[in-house]
PASE-763051 format. One line per field, with one value per atom (N, C-alpha, C): x negated, y, z; residue in one letter; atom name. Coordinates in steps of 0.1 Angstrom, whole numbers, plus 5000, padded with zeros to 4 digits. Atoms other than C-alpha are relative to their C-alpha. Example, Ala and Ser with C-alpha at 12.3 -4.5 7.8 and 13.67 -1.06 7.14 Angstrom:
// residues 2
u 4991_4877_4991_5009_4863_5008
v 4988_4955_5012_4989_4989_5011
w 5000_5078_5000_5000_5071_5008
aa a_a_a_s_s_s
at N_CA_C_N_CA_C
This chain:
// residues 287
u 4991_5000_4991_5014_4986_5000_5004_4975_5012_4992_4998_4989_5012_4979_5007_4992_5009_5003_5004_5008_4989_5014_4973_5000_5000_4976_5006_4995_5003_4995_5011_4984_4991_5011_4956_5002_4997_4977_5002_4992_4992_4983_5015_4956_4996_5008_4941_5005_4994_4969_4999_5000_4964_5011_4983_4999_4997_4997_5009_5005_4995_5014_4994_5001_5013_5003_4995_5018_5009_4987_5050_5008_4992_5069_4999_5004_5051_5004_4998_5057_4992_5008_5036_5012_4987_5059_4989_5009_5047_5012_4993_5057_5008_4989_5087_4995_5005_5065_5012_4988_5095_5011_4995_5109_4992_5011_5080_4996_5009_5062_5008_4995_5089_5001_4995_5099_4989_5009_5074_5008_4994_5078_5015_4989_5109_4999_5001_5096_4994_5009_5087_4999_5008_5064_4998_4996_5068_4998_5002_5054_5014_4987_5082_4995_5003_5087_4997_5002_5084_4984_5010_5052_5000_4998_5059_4998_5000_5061_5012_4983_5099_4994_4999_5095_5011_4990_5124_4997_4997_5132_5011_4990_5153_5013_4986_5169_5003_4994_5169_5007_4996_5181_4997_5000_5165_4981_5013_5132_4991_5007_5128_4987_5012_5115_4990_5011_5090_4991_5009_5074_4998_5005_5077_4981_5016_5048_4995_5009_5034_4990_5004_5032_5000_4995_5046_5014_4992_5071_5006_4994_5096_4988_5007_5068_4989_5018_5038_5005_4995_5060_4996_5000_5049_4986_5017_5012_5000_5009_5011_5000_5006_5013_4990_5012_4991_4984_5015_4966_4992_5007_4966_4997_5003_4968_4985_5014_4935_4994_5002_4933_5008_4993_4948_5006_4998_4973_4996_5005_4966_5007_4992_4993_4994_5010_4970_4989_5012_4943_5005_4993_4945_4993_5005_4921_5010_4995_4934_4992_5009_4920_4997_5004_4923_4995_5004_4904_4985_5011_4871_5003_5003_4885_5007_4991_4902_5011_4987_4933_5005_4999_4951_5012_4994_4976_5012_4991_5010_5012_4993_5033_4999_5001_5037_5016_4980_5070_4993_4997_5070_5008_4989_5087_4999_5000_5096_5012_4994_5112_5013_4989_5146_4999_5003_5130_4992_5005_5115_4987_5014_5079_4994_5006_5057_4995_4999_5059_4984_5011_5038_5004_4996_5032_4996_5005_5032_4992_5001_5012_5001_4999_5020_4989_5010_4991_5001_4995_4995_4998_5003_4982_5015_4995_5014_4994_5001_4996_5005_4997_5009_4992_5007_4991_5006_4998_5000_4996_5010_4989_5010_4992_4996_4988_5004_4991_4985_5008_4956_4988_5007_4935_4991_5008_4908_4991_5012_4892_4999_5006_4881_5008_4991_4910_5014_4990_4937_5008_4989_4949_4989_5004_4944_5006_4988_4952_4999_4993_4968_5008_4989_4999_5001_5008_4977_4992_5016_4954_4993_5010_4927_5008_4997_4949_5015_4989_4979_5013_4983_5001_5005_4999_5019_5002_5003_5012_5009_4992_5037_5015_4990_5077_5001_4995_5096_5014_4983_5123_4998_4997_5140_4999_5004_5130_5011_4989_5146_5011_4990_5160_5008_4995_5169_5010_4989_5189_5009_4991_5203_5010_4991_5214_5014_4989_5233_5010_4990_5248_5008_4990_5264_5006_4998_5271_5012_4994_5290_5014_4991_5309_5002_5004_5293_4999_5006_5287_4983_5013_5249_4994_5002_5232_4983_5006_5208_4988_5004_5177_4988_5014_5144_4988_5009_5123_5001_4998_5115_5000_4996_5117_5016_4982_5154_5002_4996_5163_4999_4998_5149_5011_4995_5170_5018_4988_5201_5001_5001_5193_5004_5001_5193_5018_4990_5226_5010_4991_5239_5007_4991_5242_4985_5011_5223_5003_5012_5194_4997_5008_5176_4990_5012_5145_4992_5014_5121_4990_5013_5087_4996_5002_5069_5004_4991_5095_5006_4990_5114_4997_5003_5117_4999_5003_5108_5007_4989_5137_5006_5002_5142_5011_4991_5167_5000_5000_5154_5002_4997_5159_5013_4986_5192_5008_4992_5201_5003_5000_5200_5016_4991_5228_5016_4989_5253_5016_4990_5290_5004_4999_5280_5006_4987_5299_4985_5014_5270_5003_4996_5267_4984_5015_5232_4997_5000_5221_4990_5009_5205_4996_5003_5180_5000_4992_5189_4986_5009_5164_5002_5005_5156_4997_5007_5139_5010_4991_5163_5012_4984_5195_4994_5009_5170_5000_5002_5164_5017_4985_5203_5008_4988_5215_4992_5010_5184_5007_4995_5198_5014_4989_5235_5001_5003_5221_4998_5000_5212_5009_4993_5239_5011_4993_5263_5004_4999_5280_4994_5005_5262_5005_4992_5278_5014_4987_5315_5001_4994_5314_4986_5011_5290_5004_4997_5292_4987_5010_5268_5000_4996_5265_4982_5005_5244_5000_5002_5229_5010_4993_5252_4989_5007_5224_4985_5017_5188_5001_5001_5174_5003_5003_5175_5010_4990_5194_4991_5008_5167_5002_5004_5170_5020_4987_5211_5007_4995_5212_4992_5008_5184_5006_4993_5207_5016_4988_5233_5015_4987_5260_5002_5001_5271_5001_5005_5274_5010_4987_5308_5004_5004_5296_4995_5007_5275_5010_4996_5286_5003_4997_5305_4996_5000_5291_5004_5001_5295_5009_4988_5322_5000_4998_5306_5006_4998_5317_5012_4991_5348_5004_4995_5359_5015_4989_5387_5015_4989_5422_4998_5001_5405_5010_4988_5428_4991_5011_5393_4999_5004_5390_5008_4991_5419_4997_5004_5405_4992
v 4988_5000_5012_4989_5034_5007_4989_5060_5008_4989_5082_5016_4990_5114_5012_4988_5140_4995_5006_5121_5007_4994_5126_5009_4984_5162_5008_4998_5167_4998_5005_5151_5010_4993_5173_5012_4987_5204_5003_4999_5198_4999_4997_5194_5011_4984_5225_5007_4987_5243_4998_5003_5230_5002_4999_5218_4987_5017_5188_4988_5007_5157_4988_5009_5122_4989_5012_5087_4989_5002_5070_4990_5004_5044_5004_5000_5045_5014_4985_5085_5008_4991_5112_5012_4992_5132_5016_4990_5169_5006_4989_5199_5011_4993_5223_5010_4987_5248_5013_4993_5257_5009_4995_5266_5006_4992_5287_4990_5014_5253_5001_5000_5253_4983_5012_5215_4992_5012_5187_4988_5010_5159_5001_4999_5170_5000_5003_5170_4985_5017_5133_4998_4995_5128_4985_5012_5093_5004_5001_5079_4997_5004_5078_4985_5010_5050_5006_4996_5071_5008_4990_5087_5013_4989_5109_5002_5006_5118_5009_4996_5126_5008_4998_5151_5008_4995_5159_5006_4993_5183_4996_5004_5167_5013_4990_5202_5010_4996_5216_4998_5008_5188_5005_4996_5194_5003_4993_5206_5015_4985_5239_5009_4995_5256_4996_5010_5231_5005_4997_5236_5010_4983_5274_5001_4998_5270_4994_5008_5245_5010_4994_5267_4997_5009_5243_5003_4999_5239_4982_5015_5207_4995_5005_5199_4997_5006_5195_4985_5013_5164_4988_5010_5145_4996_5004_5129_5003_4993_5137_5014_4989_5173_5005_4998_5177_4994_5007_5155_5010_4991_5179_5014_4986_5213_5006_5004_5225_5009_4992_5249_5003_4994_5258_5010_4987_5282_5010_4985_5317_4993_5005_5298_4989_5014_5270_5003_4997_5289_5006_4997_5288_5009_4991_5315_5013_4982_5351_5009_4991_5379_5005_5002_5373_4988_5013_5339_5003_4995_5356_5002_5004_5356_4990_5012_5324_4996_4998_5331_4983_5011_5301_5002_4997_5305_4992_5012_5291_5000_5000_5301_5010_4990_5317_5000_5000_5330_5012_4996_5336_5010_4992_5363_4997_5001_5357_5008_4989_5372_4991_5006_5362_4987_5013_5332_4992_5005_5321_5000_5003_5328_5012_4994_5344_5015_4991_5381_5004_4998_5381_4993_5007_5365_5007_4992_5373_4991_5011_5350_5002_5007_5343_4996_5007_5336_4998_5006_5320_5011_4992_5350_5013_4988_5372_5010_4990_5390_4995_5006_5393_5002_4992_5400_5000_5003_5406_4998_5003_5393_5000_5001_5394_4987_5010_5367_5012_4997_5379_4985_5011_5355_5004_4998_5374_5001_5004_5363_4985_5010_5333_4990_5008_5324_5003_4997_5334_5014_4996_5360_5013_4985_5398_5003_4996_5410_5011_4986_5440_5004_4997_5452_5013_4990_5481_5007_4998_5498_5010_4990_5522_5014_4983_5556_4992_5008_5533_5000_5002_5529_4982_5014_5496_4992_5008_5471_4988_5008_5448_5004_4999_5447_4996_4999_5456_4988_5006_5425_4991_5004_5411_4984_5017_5376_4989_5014_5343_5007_4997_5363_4993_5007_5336_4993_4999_5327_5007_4988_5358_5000_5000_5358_4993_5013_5327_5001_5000_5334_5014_4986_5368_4994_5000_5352_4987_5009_5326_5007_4992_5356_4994_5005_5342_5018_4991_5368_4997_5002_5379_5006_4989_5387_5003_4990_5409_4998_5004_5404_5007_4984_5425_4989_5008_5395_4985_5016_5358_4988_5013_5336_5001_5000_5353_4993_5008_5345_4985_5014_5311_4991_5001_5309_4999_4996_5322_4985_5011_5296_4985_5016_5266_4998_5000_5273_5007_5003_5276_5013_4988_5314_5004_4997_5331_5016_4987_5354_5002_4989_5382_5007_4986_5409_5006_4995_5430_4995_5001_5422_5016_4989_5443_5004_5001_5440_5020_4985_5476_5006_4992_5501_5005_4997_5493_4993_5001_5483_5015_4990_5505_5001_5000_5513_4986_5005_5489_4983_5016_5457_5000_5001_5469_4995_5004_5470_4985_5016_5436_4994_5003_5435_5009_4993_5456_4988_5009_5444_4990_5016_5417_5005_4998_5415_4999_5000_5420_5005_4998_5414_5004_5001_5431_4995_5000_5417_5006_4986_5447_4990_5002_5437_5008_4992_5446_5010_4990_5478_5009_4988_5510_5005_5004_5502_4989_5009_5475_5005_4993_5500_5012_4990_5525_4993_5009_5498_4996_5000_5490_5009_4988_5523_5001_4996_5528_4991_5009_5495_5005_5000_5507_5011_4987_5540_4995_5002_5523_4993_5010_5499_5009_4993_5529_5002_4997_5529_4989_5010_5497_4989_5016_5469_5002_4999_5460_5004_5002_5458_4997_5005_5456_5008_5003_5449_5003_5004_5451_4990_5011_5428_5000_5001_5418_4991_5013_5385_5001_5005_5373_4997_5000_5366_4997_4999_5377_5014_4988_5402_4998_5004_5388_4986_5013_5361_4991_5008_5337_4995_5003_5340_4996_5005_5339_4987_5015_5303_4995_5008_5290_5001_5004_5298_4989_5011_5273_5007_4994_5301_4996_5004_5298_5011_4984_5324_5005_4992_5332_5006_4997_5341_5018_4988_5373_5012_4992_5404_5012_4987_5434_5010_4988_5462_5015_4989_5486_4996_5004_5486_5011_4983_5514_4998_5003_5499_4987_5013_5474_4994_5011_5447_5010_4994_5464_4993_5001_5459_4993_5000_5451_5013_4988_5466_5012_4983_5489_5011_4989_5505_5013_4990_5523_5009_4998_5529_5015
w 5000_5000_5000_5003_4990_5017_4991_5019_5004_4997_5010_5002_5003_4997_5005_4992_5007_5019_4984_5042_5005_4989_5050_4999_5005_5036_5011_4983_5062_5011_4991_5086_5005_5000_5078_5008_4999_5078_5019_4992_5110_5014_4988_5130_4995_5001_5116_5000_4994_5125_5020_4986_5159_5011_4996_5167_5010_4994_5189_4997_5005_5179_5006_4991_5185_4987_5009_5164_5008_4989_5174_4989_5006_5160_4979_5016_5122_4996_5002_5123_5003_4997_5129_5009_4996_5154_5010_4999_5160_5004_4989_5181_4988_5005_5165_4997_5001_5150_4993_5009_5131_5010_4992_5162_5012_4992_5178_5007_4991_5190_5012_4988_5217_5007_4998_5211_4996_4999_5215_4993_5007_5191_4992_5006_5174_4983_5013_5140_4994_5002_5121_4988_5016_5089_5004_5007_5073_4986_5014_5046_4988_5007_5015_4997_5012_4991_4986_5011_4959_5005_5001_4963_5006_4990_4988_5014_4985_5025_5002_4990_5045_5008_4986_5069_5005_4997_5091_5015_4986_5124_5001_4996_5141_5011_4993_5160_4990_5009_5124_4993_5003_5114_4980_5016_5076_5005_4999_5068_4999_5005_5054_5008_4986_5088_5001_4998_5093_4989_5010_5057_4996_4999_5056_5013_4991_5087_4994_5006_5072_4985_5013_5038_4986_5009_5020_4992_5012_4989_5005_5001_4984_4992_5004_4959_5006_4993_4982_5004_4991_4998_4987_5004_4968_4999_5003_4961_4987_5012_4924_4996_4997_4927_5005_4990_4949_4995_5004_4930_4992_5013_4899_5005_4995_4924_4999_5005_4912_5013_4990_4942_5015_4990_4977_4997_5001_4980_5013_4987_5000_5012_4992_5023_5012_4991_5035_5004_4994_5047_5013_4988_5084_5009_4991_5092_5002_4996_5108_5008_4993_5118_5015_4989_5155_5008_4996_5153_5007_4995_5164_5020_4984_5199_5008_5003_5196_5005_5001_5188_4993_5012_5168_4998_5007_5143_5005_4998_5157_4989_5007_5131_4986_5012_5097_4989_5008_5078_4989_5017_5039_4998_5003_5029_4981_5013_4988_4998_5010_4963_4995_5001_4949_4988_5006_4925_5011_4991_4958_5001_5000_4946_5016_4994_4975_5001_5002_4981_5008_4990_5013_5010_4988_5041_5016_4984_5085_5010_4990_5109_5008_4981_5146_5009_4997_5168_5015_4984_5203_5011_4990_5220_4991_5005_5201_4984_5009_5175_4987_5012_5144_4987_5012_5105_4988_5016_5074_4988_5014_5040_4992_5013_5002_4994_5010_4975_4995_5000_4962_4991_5004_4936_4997_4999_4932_5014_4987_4969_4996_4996_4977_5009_4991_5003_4992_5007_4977_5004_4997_4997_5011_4991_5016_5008_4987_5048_5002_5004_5038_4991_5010_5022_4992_5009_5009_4997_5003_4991_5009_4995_5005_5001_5002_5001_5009_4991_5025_4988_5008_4991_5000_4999_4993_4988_5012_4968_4997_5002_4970_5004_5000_4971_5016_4988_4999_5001_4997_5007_5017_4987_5035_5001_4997_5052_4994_5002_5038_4986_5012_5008_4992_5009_4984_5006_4994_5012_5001_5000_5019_4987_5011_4982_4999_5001_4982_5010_4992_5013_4997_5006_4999_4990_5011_4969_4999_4989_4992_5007_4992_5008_5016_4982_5043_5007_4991_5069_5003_5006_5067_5014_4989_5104_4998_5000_5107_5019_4986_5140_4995_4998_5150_4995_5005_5140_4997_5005_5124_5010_4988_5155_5001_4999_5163_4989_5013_5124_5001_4995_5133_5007_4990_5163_4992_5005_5143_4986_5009_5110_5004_4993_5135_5003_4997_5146_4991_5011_5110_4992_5006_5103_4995_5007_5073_5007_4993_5087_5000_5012_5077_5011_4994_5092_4990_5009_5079_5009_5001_5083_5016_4990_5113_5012_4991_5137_5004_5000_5151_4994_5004_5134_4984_5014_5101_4988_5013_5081_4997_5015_5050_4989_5012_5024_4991_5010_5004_5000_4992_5027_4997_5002_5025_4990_5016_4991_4993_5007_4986_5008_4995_5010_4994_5001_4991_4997_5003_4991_5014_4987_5025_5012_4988_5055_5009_4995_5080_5014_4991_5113_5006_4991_5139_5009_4986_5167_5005_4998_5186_5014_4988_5212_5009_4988_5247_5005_4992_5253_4988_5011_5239_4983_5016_5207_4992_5009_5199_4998_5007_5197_4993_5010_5179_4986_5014_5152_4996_5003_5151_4994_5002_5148_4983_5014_5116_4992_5013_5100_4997_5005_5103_4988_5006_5090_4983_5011_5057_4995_5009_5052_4997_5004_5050_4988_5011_5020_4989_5012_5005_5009_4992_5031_4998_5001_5030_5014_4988_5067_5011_4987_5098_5015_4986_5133_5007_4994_5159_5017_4993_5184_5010_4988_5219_5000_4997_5234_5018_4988_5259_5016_4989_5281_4992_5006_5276_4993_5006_5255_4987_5012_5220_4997_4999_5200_4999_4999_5207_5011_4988_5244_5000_5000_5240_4996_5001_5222_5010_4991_5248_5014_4989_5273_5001_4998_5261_4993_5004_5244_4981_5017_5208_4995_5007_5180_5001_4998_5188_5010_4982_5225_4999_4999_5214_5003_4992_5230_4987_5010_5203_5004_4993_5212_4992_5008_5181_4989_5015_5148_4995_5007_5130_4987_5016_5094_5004_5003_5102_4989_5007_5084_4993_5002_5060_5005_4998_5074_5015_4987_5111_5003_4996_5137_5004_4992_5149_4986_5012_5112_5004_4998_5127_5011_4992_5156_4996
aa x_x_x_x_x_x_x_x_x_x_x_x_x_x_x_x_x_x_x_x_x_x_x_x_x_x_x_x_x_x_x_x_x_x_x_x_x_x_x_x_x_x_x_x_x_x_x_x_x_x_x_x_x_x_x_x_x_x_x_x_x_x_x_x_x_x_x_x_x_x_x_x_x_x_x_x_x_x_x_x_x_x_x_x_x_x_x_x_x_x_x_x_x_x_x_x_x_x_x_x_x_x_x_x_x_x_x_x_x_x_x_x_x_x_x_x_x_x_x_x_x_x_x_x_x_x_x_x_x_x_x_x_x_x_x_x_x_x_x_x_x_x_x_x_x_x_x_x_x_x_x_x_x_x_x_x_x_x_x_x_x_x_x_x_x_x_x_x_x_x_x_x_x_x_x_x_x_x_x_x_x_x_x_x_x_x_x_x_x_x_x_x_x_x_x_x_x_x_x_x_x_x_x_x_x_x_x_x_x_x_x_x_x_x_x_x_x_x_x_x_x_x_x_x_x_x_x_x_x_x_x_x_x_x_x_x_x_x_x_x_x_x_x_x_x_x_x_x_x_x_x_x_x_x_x_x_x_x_x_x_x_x_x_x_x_x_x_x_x_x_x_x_x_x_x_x_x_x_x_x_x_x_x_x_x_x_x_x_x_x_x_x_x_x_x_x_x_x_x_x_x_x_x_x_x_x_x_x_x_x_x_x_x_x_x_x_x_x_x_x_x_x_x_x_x_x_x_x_x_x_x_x_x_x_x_x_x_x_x_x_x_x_x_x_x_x_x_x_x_x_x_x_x_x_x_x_x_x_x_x_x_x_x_x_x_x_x_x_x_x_x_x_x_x_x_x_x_x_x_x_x_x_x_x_x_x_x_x_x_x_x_x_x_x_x_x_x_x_x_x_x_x_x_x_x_x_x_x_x_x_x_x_x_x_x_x_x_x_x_x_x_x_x_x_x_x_x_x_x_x_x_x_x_x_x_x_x_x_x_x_x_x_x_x_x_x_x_x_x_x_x_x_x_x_x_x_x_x_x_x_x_x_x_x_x_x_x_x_x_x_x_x_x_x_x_x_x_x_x_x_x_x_x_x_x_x_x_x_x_x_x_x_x_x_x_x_x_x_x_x_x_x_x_x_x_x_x_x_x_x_x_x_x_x_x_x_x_x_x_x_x_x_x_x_x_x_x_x_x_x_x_x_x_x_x_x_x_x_x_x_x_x_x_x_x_x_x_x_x_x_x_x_x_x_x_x_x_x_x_x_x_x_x_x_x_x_x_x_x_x_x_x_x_x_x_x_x_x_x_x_x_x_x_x_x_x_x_x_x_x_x_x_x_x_x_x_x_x_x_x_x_x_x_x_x_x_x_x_x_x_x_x_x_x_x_x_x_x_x_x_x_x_x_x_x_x_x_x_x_x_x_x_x_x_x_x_x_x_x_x_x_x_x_x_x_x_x_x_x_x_x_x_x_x_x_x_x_x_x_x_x_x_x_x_x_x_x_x_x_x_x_x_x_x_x_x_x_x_x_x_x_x_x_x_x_x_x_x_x_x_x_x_x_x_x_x_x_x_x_x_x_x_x_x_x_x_x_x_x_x_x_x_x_x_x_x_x_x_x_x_x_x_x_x_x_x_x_x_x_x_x_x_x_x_x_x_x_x_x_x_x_x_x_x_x_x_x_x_x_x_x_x_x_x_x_x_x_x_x_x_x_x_x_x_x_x_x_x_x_x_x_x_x_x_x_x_x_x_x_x_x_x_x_x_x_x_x_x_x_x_x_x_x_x_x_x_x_x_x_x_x_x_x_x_x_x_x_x_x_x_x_x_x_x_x_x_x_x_x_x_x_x_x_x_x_x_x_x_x_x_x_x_x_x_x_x_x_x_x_x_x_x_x_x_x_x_x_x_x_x_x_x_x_x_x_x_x_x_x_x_x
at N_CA_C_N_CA_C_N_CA_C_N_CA_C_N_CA_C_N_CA_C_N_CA_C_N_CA_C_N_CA_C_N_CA_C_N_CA_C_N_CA_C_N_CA_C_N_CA_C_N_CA_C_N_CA_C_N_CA_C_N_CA_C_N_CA_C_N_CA_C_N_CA_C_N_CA_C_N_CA_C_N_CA_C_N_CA_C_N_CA_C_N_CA_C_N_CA_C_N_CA_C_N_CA_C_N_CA_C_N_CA_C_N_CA_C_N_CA_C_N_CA_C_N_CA_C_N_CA_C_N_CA_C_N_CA_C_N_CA_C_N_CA_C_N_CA_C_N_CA_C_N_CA_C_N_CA_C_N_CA_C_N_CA_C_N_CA_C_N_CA_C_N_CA_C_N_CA_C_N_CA_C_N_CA_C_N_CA_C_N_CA_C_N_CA_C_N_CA_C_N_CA_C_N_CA_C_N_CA_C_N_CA_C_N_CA_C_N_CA_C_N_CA_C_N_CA_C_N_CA_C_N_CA_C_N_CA_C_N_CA_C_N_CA_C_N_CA_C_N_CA_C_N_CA_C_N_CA_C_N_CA_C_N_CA_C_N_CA_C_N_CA_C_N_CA_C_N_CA_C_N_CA_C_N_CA_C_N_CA_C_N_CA_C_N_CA_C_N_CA_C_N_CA_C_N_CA_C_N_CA_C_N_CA_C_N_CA_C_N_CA_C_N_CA_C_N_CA_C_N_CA_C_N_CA_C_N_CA_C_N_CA_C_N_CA_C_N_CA_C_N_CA_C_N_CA_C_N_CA_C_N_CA_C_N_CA_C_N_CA_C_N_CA_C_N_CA_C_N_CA_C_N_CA_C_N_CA_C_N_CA_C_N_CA_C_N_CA_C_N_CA_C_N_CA_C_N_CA_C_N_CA_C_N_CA_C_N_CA_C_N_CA_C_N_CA_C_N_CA_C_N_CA_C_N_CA_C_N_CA_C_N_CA_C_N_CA_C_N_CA_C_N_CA_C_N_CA_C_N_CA_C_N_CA_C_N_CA_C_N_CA_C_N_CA_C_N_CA_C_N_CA_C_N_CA_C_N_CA_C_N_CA_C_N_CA_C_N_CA_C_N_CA_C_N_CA_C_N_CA_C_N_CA_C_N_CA_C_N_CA_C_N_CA_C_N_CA_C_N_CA_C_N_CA_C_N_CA_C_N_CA_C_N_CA_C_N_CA_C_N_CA_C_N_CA_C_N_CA_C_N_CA_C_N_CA_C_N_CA_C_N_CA_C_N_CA_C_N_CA_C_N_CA_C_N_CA_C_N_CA_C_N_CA_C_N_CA_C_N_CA_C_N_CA_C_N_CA_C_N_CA_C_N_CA_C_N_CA_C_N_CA_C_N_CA_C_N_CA_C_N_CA_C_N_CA_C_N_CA_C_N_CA_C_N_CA_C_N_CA_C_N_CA_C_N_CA_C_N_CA_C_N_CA_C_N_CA_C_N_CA_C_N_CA_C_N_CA_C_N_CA_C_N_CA_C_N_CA_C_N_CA_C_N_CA_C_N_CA_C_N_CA_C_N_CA_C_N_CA_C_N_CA_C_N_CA_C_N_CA_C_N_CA_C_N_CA_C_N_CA_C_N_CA_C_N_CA_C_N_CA_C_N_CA_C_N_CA_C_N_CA_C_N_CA_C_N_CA_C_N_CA_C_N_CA_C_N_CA_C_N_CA_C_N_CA_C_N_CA_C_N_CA_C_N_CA_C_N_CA_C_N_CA_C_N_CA_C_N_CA_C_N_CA_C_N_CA_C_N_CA_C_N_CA_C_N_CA_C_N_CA_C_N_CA_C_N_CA_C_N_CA_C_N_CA_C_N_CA_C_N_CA_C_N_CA_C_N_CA_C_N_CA_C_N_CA_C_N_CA_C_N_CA_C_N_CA_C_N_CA_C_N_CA_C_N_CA_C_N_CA_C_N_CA_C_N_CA_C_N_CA_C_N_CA_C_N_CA_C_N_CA_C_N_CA_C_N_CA_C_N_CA_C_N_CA_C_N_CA_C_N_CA_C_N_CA_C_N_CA_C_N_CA_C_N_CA_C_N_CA_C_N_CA_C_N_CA_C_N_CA_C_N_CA_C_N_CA_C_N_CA_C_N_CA_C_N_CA_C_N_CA_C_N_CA_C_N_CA_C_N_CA_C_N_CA_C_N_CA_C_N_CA_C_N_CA_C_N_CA_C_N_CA_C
């Protein structure tokens, strides 16, 4: 029986990201990076039968999460892509710029463009910090950490996390929520609602995150301090006039909707606090 060449690859990936893991019942079962390395053994990488390898999260129940950290594509899961890949992508290099005081990289979230190719990416690193990079094939690691050039103009497109999601779920006529960063979104994803951020965390959503939302029914969840109803009131400020409808909304307990599902509530628990744009023919429009 072969190796398994997208196996060991995973394998590979998953030690030099320096996750936790363990061999278990013919699986390779690793810590929930998908879920900010909260959950020990919750993800499991098995060899296929077609030339491949399965990997599932079992509290995402799917994969996607998992292989965004990873930096992966549905296509890496197979061995002959990977055979002919003549190079790494920028994605799979697991240095960052706070590894000099050894930091280690615990998570990384893709931001792409509405054909799903790679816009730029943010890494996570166990001590908090975060970095930013663009695609970049003129280095050596595929990739720059900086989203611009020498005079601060920005070189790449401005879109919102999980877009190609985002799309589909507007295009769905789902309700589209809105959070201050990619763990919440995480947090929100798992429990089955499409979830959006900009990049950066407060502050720095922009007209142009918006626009992608015109028409959507859109709900925020403002973190409970200062800066998180600063950043609420800025996103309502742009959806003005380009959303059908937005709400804002509170963690029932905690600060954030990360800390509100880990306390056991669901998504129909969150706290209304704001109906600056209702729902047309709500009884508040009247209000």
């Amino acid at each position: 029986m072969s190796d398994g060449i997208a196996f060991n690859r995973a394998a590979d990936r998953v030690r030099d990201l320096g996750l936790q893991y363990r061999y278990s019942g013919g699986a390779l079962r690793v810590q929930g990076v998908c879920h900010d390395g909260d959950s020990p053994d919750t993800v499991a990488i098995r060899r296929g039968n077609n030339g491949n390898v399965v990997i599932h999260c079992h509290k995402c129940d799917g994969n996607r999460g998992f292989l965004d950290a990873l930096g992966w594509t549905e296509a890496d899961l197979y061995d002959e892509p990977l055979e002919q890949r003549p190079r790494e992508r920028p994605e799979d290099d697991v240095w960052i710029p706070c590894q000099d005081r050894g930091h280690k990289r615990v998570a990384q979230y893709l931001y792409r463009d509405e054909n799903g190719r790679v816009v730029h990416g943010v890494t996570r690193c166990d001590h908090k910090c975060f970095a930013q990079w663009r695609p970049d094939d003129s280095t050596r690691s595929g990739r720059r950490w900086s989203l611009n050039d020498r005079e601060g103009k920005r070189l790449v497109r401005t879109v919102p996390y999980r877009l190609p999601e985002l799309l589909a779920a507007k295009e769905a006529d789902r309700v589209i929520w809105i959070c201050e960063g990619e763990k919440d979104a995480a947090a929100l994803v798992e429990h089955g609602l499409p979830a959006t951020c900009n990049a950066a965390g407060s502050g720095k959503w922009t007209a142009e995150h918006a626009a992608f939302l015109e028409g959507a029914d859109v709900t925020i969840v403002a973190d409970r301090d200062p800066k998180g109803r600063e950043h609420a009131e800025k996103v309502v400020a742009t959806l003005r006039g380009v959303a059908r409808s937005v709400y804002v909304v509170q963690a029932r307990t905690g600060k954030d909707a990360y800390d509100h599902f880990a306390a056991g509530h669901k998504d129909w628990e969150f706290l209304q606090v704001w109906a600056p744009m209702p729902y047309p023919g709500d009884p508040e429009a009247a209000a």
